[in-house]
ZAMARGU-4260 file (C-alpha; in steps of 0.2 Angstrom, whole numbers, plus 5000, padded with zeros to 4 digits):
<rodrens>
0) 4823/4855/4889 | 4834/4867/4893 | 4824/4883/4886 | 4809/4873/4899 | 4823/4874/4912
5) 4824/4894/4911 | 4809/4896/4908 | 4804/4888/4926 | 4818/4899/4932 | 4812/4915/4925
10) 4793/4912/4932 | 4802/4906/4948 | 4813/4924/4951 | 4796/4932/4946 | 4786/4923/4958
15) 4795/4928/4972 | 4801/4944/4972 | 4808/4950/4990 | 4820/4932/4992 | 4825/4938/4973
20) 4831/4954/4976 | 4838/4950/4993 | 4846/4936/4983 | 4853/4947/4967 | 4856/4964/4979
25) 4867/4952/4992 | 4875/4942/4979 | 4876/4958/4968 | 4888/4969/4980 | 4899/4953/4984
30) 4903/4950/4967 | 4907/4969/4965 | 4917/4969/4980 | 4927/4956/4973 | 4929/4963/4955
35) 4937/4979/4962 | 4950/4968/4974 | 4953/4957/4961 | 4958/4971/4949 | 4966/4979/4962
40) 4977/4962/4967 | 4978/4960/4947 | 4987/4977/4946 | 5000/4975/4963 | 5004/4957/4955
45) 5006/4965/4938 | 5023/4975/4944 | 5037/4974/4932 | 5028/4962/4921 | 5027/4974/4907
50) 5044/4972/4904 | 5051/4959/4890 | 5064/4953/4900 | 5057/4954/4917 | 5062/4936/4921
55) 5078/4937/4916 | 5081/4955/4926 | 5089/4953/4945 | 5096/4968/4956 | 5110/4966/4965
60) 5107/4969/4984 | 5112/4965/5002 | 5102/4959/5016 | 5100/4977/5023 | 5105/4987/5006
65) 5096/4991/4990 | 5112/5001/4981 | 5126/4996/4979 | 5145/5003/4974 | 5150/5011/4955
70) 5164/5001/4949 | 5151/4982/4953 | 5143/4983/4938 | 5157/4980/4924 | 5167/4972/4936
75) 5152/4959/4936 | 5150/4957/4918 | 5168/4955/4915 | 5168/4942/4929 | 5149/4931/4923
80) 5149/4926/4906 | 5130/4921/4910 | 5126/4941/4909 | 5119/4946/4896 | 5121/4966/4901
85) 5121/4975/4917 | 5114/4994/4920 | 5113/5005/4933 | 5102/5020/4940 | 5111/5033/4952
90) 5096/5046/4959 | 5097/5063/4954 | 5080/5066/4968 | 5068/5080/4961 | 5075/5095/4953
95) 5069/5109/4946 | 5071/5110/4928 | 5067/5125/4916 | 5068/5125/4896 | 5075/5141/4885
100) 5055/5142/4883 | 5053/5150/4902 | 5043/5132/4907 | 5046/5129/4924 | 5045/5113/4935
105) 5047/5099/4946 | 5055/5084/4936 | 5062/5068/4945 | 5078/5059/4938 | 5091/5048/4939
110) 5110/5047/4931 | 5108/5032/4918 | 5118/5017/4909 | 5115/5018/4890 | 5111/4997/4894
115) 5094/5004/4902 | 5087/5007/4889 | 5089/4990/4879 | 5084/4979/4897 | 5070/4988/4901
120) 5065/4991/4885 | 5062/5010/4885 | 5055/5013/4867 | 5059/5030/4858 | 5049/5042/4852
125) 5061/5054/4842 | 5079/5053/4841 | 5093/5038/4849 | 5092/5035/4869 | 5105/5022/4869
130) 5116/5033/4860 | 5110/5050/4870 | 5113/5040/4887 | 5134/5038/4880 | 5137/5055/4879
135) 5142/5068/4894 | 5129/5082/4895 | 5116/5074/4887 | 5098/5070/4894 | 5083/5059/4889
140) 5065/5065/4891 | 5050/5055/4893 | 5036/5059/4881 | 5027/5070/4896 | 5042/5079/4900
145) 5045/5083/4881 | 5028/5090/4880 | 5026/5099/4896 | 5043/5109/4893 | 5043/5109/4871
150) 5025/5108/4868 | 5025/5103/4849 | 5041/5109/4848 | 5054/5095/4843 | 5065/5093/4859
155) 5081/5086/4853 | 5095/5097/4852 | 5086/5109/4866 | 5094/5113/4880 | 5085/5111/4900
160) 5093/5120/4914 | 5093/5111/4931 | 5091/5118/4947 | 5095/5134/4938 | 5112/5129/4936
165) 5116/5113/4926 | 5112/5115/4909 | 5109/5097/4900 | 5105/5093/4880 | 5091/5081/4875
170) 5095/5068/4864 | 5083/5057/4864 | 5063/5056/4870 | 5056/5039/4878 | 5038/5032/4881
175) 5033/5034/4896 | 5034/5021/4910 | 5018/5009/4912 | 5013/5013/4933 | 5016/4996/4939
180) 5035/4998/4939 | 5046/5004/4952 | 5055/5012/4939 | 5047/5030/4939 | 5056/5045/4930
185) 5054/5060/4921 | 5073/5060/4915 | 5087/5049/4913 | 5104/5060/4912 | 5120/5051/4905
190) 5131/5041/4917 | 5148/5049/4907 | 5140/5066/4916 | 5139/5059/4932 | 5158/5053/4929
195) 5164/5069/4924 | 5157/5077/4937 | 5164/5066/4952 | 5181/5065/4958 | 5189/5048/4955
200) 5190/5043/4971 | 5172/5045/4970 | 5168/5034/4957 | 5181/5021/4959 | 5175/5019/4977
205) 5170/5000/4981 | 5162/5003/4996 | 5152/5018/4991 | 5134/5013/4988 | 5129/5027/4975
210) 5115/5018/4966 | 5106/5004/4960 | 5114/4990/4948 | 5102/4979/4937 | 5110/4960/4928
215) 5099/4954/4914 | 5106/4935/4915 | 5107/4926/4898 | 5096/4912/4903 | 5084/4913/4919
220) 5093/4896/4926 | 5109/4905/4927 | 5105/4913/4942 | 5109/4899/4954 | 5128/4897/4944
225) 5132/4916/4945 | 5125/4914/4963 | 5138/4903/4969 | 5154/4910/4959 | 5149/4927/4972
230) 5162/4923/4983 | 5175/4920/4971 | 5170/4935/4961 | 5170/4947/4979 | 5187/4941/4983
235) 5194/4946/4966 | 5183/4966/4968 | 5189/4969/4987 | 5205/4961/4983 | 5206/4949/4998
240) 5222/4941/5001 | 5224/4937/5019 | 5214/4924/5031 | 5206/4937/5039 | 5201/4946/5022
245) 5196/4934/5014 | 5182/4928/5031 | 5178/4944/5031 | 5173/4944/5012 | 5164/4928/5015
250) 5151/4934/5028 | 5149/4947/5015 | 5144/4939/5003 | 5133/4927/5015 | 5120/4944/5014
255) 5121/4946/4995 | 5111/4941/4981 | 5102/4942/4964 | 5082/4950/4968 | 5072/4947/4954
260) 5063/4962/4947 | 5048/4955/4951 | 5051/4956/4968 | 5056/4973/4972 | 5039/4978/4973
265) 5031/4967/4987 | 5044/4959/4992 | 5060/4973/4997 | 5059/4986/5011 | 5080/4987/5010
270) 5091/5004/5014 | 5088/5016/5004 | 5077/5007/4988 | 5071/5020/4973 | 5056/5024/4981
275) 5043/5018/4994 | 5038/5000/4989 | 5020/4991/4995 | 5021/4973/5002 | 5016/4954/5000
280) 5007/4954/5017 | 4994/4969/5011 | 4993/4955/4996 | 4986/4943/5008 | 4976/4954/5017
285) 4966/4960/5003 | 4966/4944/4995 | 4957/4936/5012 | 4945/4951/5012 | 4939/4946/4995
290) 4938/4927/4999 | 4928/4930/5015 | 4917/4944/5006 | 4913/4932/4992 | 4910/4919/5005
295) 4898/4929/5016 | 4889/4932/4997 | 4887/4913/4995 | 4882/4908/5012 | 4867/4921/5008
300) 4864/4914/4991 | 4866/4895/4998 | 4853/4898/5014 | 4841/4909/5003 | 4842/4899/4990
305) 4839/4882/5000 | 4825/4889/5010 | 4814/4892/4993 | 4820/4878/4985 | 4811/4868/5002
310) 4795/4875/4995 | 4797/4866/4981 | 4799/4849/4988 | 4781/4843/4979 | 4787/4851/4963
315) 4803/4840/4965 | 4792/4823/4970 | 4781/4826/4954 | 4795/4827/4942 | 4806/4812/4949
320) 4787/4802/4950 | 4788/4807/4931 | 4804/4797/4927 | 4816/4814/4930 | 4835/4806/4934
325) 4842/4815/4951 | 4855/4822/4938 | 4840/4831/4929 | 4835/4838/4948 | 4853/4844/4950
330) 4854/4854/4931 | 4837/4862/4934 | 4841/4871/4952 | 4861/4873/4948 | 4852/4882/4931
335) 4841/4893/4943 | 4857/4897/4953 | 4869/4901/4941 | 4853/4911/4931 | 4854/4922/4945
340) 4873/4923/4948 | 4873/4930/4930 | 4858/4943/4933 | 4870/4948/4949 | 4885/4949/4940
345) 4877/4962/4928 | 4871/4971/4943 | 4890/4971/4952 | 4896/4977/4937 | 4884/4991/4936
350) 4887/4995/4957 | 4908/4992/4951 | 4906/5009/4940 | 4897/5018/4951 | 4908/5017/4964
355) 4925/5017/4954 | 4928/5035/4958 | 4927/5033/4974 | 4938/5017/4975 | 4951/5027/4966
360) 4950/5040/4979 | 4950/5028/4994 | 4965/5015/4986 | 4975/5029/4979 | 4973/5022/4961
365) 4967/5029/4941 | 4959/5013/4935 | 4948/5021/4921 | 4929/5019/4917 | 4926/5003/4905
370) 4941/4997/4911 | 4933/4981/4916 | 4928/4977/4899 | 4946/4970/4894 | 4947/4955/4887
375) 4956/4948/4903 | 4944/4959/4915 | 4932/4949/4904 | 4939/4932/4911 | 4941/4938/4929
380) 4922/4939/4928 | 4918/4923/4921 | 4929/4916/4934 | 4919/4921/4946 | 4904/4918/4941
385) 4909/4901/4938 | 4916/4898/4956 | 4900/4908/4965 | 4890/4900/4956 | 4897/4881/4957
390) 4899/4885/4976 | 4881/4894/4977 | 4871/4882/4967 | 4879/4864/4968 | 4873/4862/4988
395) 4856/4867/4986 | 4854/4857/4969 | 4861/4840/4977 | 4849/4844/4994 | 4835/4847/4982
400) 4840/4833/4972 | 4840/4819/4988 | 4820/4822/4992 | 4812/4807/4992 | 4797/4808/4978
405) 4785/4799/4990 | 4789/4807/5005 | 4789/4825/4995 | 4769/4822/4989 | 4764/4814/5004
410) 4770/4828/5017 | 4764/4844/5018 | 4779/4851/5021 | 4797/4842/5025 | 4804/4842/5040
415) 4816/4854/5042 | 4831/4850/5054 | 4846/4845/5040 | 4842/4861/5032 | 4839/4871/5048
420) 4855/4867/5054 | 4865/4872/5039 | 4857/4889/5038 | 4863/4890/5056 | 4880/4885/5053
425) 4880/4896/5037 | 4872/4911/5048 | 4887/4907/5062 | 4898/4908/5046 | 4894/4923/5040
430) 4894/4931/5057 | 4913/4926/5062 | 4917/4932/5046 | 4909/4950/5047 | 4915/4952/5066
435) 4932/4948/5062 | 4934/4961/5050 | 4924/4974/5061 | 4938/4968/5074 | 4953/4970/5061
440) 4945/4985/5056 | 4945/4994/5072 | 4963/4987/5075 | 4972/4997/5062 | 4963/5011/5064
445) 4969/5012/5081 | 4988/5007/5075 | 4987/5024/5060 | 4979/5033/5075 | 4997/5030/5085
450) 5007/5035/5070 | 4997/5050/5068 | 4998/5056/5087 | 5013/5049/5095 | 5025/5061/5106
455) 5041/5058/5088 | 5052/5070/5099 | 5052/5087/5089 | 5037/5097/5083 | 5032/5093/5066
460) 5016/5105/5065 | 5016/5122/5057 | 5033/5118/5048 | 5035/5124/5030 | 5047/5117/5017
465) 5053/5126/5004 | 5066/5120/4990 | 5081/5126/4988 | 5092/5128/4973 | 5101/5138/4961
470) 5103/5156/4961 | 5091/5156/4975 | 5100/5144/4985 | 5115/5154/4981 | 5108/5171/4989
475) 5103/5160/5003 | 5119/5154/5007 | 5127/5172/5002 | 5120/5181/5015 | 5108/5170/5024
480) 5104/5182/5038 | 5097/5194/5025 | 5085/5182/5020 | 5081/5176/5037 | 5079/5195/5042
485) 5068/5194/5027 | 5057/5181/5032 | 5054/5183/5051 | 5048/5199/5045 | 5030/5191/5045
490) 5025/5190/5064 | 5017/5175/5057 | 5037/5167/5053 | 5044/5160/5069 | 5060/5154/5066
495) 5071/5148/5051 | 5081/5134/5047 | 5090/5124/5034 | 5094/5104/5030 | 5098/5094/5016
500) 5086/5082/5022 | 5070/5081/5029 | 5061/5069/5041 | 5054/5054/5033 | 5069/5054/5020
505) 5082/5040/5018 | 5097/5050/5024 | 5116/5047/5021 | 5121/5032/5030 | 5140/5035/5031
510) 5157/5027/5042 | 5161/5037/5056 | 5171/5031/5074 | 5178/5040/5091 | 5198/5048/5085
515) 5207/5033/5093 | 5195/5018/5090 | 5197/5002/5100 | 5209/4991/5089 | 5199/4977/5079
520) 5184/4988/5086 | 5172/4987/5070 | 5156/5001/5071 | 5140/5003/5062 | 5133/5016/5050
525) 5127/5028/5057 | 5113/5040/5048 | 5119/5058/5043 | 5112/5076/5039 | 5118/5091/5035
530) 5110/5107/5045 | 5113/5126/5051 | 5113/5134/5068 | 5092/5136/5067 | 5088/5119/5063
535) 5086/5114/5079 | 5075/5127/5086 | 5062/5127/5069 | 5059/5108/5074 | 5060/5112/5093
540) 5072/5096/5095 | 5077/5095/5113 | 5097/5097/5120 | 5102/5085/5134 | 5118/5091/5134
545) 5130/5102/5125 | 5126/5116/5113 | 5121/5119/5096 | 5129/5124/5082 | 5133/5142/5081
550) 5140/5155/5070 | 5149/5164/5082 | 5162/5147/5086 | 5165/5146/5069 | 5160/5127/5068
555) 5167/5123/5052 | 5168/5104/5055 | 5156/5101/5072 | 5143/5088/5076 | 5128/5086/5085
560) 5123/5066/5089 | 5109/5058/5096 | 5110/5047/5112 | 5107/5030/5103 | 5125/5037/5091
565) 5134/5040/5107 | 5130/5022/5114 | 5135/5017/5098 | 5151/5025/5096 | 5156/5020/5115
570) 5156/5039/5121 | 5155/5042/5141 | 5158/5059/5139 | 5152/5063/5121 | 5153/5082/5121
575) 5169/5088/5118 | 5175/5073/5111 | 5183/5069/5093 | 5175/5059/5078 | 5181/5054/5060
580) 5170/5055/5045 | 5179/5042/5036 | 5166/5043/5020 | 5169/5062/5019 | 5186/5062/5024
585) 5183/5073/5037 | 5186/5075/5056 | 5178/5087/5069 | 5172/5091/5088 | 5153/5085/5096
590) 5147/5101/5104 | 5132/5092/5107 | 5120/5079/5110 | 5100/5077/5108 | 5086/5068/5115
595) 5084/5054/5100 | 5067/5058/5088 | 5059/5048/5078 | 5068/5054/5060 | 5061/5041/5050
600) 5045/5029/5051 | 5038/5021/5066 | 5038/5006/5056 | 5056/5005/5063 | 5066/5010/5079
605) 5075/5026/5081 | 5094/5022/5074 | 5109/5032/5078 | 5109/5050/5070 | 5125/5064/5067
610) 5121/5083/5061 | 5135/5089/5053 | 5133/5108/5053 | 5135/5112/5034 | 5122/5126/5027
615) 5130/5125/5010 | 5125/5108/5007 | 5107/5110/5013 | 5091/5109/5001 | 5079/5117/5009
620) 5072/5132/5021 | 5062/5125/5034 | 5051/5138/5043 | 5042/5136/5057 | 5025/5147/5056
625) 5008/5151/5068 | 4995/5141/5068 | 4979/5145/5062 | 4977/5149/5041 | 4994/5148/5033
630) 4988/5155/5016 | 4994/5174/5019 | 5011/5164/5026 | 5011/5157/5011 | 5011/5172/5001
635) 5021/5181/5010 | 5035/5170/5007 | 5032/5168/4989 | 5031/5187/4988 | 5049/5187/4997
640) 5056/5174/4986 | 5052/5182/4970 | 5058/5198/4978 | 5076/5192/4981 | 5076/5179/4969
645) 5066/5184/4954 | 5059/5170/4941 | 5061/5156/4955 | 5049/5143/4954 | 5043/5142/4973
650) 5040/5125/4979 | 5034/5124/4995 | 5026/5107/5008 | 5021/5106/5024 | 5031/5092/5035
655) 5015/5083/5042 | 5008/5081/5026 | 5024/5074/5019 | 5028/5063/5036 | 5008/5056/5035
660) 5016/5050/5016 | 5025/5039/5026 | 5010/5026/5033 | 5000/5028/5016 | 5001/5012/5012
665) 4991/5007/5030 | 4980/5023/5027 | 4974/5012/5011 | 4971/4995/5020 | 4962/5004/5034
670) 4951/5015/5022 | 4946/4999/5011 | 4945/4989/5026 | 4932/4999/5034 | 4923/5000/5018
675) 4925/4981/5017 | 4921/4979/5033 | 4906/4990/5033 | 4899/4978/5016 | 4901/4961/5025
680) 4891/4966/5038 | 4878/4974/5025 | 4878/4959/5013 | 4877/4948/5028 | 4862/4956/5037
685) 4854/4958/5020 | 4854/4938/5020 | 4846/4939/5040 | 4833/4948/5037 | 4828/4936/5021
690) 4830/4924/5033 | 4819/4930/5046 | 4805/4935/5032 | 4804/4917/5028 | 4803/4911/5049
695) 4789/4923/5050 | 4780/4916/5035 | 4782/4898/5041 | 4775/4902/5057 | 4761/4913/5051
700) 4748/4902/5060 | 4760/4899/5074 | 4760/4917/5079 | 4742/4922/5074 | 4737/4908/5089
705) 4748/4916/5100 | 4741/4933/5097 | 4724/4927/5101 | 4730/4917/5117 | 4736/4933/5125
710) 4753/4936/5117 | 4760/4953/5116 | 4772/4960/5103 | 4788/4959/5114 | 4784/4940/5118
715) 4783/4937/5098 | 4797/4949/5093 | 4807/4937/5106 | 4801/4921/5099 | 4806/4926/5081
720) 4820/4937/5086 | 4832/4924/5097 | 4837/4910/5090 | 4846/4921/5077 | 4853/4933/5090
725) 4861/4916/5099 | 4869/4912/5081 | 4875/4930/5078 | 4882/4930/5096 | 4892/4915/5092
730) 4901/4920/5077 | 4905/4933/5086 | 4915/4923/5099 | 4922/4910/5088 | 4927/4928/5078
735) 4937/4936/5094 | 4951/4922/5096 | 4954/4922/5077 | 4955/4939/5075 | 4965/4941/5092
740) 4980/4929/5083 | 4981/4937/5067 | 4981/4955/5071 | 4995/4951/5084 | 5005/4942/5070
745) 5001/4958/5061 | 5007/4971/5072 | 5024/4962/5075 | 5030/4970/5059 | 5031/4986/5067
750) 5043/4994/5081 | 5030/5006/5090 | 5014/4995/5092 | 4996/4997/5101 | 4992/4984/5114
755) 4978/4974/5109 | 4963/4978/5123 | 4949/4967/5126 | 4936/4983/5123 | 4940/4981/5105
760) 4933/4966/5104 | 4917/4972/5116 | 4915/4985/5105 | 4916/4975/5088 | 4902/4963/5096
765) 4890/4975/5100 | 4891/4984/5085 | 4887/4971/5074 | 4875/4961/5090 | 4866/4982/5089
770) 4864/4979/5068 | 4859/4961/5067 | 4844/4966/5082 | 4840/4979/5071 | 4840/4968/5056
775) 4830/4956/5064 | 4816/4967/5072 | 4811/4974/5059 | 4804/4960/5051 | 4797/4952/5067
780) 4788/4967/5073 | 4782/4968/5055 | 4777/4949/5058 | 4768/4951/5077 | 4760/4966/5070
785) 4750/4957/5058 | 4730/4953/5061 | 4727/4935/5070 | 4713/4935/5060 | 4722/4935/5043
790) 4734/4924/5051 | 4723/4909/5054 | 4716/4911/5037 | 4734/4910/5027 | 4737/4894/5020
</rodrens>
């Protein structure tokens, strides 16, 4: 029975080609769309998983902060005997790092416990890391670092030079890091170096937040018990005694807490975390877009699939007259459906290789070829063509299935109003769907359109960023108007400038008040960087009042402070005035104040801002060239570095690019959203046209009496062509409040937002009203163009 089954399917798909391939092509590209989001949600949801002990790792954080203070970490363990080990990370940022073999490069790092290693189970490929990450001056390489700077050399016992200064000893190589981590390192540098390096009152320093601190917990229940021994275990660390400090300690502790590991990726967007993490609502974005691709796949299948299986009503009547059981009906056309969801599936794997490359392009991801042929790809698969083709099949089967036998033979064709109306409801469907993306689409297109064109309050074209560091930095800062002189030798070299940070970084955030604050007065952090006397002018920031730095005042201990750190500090009359660093230790004059600028993300406000005028603590050159092609620039600098800095690796990148880093992860949504976007509206005109191709049959004679009574094309192109336009036109406003809720929910995540205008939505609907008319016409001209005479004479 079952090999008659397939055979009637086979002879079925065969017998009518053009509803099969629109069926297989529409179904086809749906299930390829949602092979690569699944994959692509498989991997974001996979973060951290790699790890052993991933459910047992938490970090500890605030409610604003990701890092937190040296001395917490074996304080904590002492304190909890429900941790197993804690570890920490303090960043060491890029450096350049050079090996006795002349290699040259760009390696990131951080300082390291030795209990890393064990809780994130970092796996050795020569020599001991846990016993390498104990000892001052020693370094552990990841297996790419070992062979870009050694080769086939063994590392261990070689030295690396960094920043052409300190000079470390490898102990130890690791595996690399899986890429779904937030853990992403070339090198891990002991923590005894970073304690022999820093003064004391450094290290000991509770309220200095120098890194990130990781607690493996013994059990995963003992979180909520460590959780509410915090504030006993705060009071001890601060050393509370009085009423006051012991409050104080409690609201505190109030914003701390255990993150799990599994978190941090999609879930954190604190002060200063490890590096740029994605989020859940992309998660939920991407996930929707799949469920309403895969939908508007299986509305097509369902109407398609439903209109031929009306031709078949007679088959249906002989069958049951024959003594089939209704269940028998219902197997025979689920079979038939899920035959072609399986023949589709083939194909979207087929379409998912071919376009792999370019997904990886557009989504920022290195998902190889073949890579869907994992076992657990595998089952992702088989998952969905289980569920497309339970919801595809199991309608049409039962609707089938219901045909009365007698009614079925007598009738030469049944009527057709409870299946017209769900093909009109399923059409209105897939039309609110595809006009919604269209609108969301068009939405975030014009949000990354502000971030890439608003007024940020300095110049951030034309600006080149070169690293500096070692014996370059120190002939920089030896005579930095030689080098300058140098530079803006090149007519093509406007002006030169130095910072320790740029734009888009997380700066310093340090404690710093008026001389003579208020008493009981408490004042925020504010955000700090160090700059020279040109940095102003390379990034054309505005003065509202004051002066800037200069050489010629000697300003040894000055600052410069934006508006929003003047209102903060309580200054009427900032210029002139006195403020404590009390981080630093330091104390110095304002000799100015600027317009505030945008130095981080519009995804948040401007906050208060202090340059502290300190050359020697600056990273990097930032030159300000013309526009046009900045190659020979580029060269000549390089040939002007090697000059007065021979065998310096030149590192070099231009602010915009580094500042447009900033929105990639809503450059991502938008690209695949318009690619989505683009696809629903294909697969769901695909299913429209199928749809009108069927109209036109039905009414063969219909329209071949009309032509012989006088009709014209127009007058039949109408007839065929409006009851579908009225559909598509009302997905397309059941579409516009939808869309119009969500997207504003959307956009209240950030602090500089477009306005919503009612043209968006215009111009969505007439986009996709332009397509479907298109869509449609071209089979119902086709259709009124057909001879009368071979019209009347169809059967």
């Amino acid at each position: 029975m079952l090999l008659n089954y397939l055979k009637i399917a086979w002879r079925n798909l065969f017998k009518q080609k053009v509803y099969s391939l629109f069926n297989l092509l529409g179904l086809g590209l749906g299930i390829a769309c949602g092979l690569l989001l699944s994959l692509h949600l498989k991997e974001e949801l996979s973060y951290e998983k790699s790890f052993p002990n991933h459910d047992r790792i938490y970090r500890i954080v605030t409610t604003e902060w990701a890092k937190s203070s040296p001395p917490l970490a074996e304080e904590m363990l002492h304190f909890f005997p429900d941790l197993e080990q804690v570890g920490r990370f303090a960043s060491r940022g890029m450096q350049v790092v050079s090996s006795e073999r002349n290699e040259q490069g760009e390696s990131t790092g951080y300082y390291a416990d030795s209990s890393v290693i064990n809780m994130f189970d970092l796996r050795a490929v020569a020599g001991d890391p846990a016993r390498g990450l104990k000892e001052p001056g020693s370094v552990v390489i990841s297996r790419t670092m070992a062979e870009k700077f050694f080769g086939k050399n063994d590392p261990l016992g070689q030295k690396l030079t960094f920043d052409g200064q300190e000079e470390l000893w490898v102990k130890a190589v690791v595996e690399d890091l899986p890429k779904n981590t937030h853990l992403k390192f070339d090198y891990l540098v002991s923590m005894p170096t970073f304690y022999r390096d820093r003064p004391q009152e450094w290290t000991g320093n509770r309220g200095w937040m120098f890194g990130w601190t990781y607690v493996q917990f013994r059990q995963p229940e003992d979180v909520a018990k460590a959780q509410s021994r915090l504030t006993d275990f705060f009071i001890k660390y601060y050393g509370g005694t009085s009423e006051d400090e012991i409050q104080e300690i409690k609201e505190f502790v109030s914003t701390v807490r255990f993150q799990p590991l599994t978190d941090i990726h999609l879930k954190s967007n604190l002060i200063q975390e490890m590096s740029p993490n994605s989020s859940i609502v992309y998660i939920y974005i991407f996930l929707a877009v799949e469920v309403l691709i895969l939908l508007i796949a299986c509305v097509n299948f369902i109407n398609l699939f439903t209109t031929q299986t009306l031709k078949r009503a007679k088959e249906v009547g002989m069958r049951k007259s024959l003594g089939a059981r209704k269940a028998q009906v219902v197997m025979q056309f689920l079979g038939e459906a899920f035959l072609l969801t399986i023949l589709a599936s083939l194909l979207a794997i087929c379409l998912y290789e071919l376009t792999l490359p370019f997904y990886n392009q557009l989504a920022g991801k290195q998902v190889p070829p073949g890579e869907i042929l994992r076992l657990d790809n595998l089952l992702i698969i088989g998952g969905l063509v289980l569920v497309v083709g339970l919801l595809s099949g199991l309608f049409p089967a039962l609707f089938i299935a219901r045909f009365d036998p007698v009614a079925s033979l007598k009738a030469d064709k049944l009527p057709r109003s409870s299946a017209s109306v769900l093909r009109k409801s399923l059409i209105v469907l897939q039309f609110v769907v595809s006009a919604f993306l269209m609108i969301a689409t068009t939405v975030i297109y014009q949000q990354m359109s502000l971030f890439r064109d608003k007024q940020l309050g300095f110049d951030k074209e034309q600006v080149m960023v070169v690293k500096l560091y070692g014996k370059f930095k120190e002939k920089v800062l030896l005579d930095t108007e030689l080098f300058k002189n140098e530079l803006t030798q090149s007519t093509s070299v406007l002006a030169v400038g130095q910072a320790s940070n740029l734009i888009g970084d997380e700066l310093s955030v340090e404690y710093i008040t008026p001389l003579n604050p208020p008493e009981g007065k408490v004042y925020k952090n504010v955000k700090v960087t160090r700059v020279d006397d040109a940095y102003l002018d390379v990034l054309q920031i505005k003065l509202k009042e004051g002066r800037n730095f200069s050489r010629q005042f000697n300003d040894s201990a000055t600052f410069i402070i934006n508006e929003k750190a003047a209102q903060l500090l309580g200054l009427e009359n900032p210029v002139g005035s006195i403020v404590v660093n009390h981080t630093m230790g330091v104390q110095g004059k304002v000799v100015g104040v600027i317009r505030d600028y945008n130095f981080a993300s519009l995804h948040s406000q401007v906050e208060p801002l202090v340059l502290e005028y300190k050359p020697e603590w600056t990273g990097s050159l930032l030159l300000k060239i013309k526009p046009g092609d900045p190659q020979p620039t580029i060269a000549f600098v390089k040939s002007t570095v090697d000059k007065l800095a021979p065998n310096t690796l030149f590192s070099y990148q231009f602010l915009d690019e580094r500042m447009a880093s900033l929105y990639s992860k809503e450059d991502t949504m938008s690209e695949v959203l318009k690619v989505f976007a683009g696809l629903a509206i294909l697969i769901s005109c695909l299913g429209l046209f199928g749809l009108v191709a069927h109209e036109a049959r039905v009414r063969t004679k219909e329209i071949g009496i009309r032509k012989v009574l006088g009709a014209d094309v127009r007058s039949i192109v109408a007839l065929l062509s409006g009851d579908f336009l009225k559909l598509v036109l009302v997905g397309i406003l059941l579409a516009v409040p939808i869309a119009w809720y969500l997207l504003e929910q959307w956009l209240q995540d950030f602090a500089y937002r477009i306005d919503v205008q009612w043209w968006v939505f215009a111009l969505a609907g007439l986009a996709i009203a332009a397509v479907a008319l298109l869509t449609v016409s071209l089979q119902s001209i086709k259709a009124a163009l057909m001879n009368p005479v071979k019209s009347l004479r169809s059967e």
